[in-house]
Residue, then its C-alpha position, 0 to 999 in steps of 0.5 A: x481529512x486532509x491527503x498529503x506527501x508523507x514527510x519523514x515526521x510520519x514515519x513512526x505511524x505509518x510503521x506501527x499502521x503498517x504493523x498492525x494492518x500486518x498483524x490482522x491480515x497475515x496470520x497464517x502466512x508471516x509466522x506468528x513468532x515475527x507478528x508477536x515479535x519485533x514487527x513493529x520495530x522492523x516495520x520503524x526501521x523500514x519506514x524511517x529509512x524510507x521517509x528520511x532518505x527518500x529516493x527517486x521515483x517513489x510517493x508516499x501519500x498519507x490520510x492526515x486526520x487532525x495530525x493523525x495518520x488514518x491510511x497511507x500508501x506508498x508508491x515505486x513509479x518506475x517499478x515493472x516494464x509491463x505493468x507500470x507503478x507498483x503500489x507497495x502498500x495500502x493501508x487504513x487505520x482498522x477503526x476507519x475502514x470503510x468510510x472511504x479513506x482507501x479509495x481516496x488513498x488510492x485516488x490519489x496515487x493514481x493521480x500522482x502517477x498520472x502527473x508522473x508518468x501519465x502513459x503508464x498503468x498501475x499494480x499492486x499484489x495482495x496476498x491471496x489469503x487477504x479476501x478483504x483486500x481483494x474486494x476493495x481492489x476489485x469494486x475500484x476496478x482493479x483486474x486481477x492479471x497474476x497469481x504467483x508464489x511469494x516468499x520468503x515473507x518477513x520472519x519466514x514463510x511461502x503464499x500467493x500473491x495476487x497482482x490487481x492492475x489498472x491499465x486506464x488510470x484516469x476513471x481511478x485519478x478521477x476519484x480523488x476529488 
């Protein structure tokens, strides 16, 4: 498995990554209409614009599996006074979850905030009905420090959403090797 910067060549497997992982996470929460609908093509369009006019301050990094796209995450560095980067999304192919991609993925992000920001922290928010993802946060030493209420989600729709955060980002940066 090779990590690396996305490059706007990865935008349409991260879209339809993104879109999947949205389909089997958030049913109950997105409407069901917008998960069978056009998700997909929604989540094309995001991640086209983004890798193709990339803005300052943001890092996607990919899990690159013999040219296929296994996982990625995308990163906004500048993105909270209190809190530091955000990570906006994480995802891992379905088929290749736990086998360490996630924790690699995330290794890696903090290790590009580090060289970019090296006295901030990090955060994400998970979606509180999304178990999984909050074990996964938790067991790489992420501390749970919000609950607020979210919304309107695409296609519609109100929940809780979970900020996990890292303050010491070295142990987290350690882990990519």
């Amino acid at each position: 498995m090779d990590y690396r910067e996305a490059t706007a060549g990865d935008a349409e497997a991260i879209a339809d990554l993104h879109a999947d992982g949205w389909r089997r996470n958030y049913r109950g929460v997105l409407l069901d209409s917008y998960l069978d609908g056009d998700v997909f093509a929604d989540r094309r369009a995001e991640w086209t614009r983004r890798l193709s006019r990339p803005r300052p301050g943001r890092y996607t990094v990919v899990a690159d599996l013999d040219g296929l796209v296994a996982g990625f995450a995308h990163t906004i560095l500048d993105a909270d006074p209190a809190w530091g980067a955000y990570v906006d999304n994480l995802y891992v192919r379905h088929d290749l979850k736990r086998q360490g991609i996630g924790a690699r993925l995330l290794a890696e992000t903090a290790r590009a905030v580090v060289r970019a920001r090296p006295s901030t922290g990090l955060s994400l928010t998970v979606l509180e009905q999304n178990t999984a993802a909050q074990a996964f946060y938790q067991a790489h030493g992420g501390v749970r420090v919000e609950r607020e209420p979210t919304g309107p989600l695409p296609g519609g729709g109100h929940a809780y959403a979970l900020r996990y955060a890292w303050a010491d980002l070295s142990e987290l940066a350690g882990n990519a090797r």
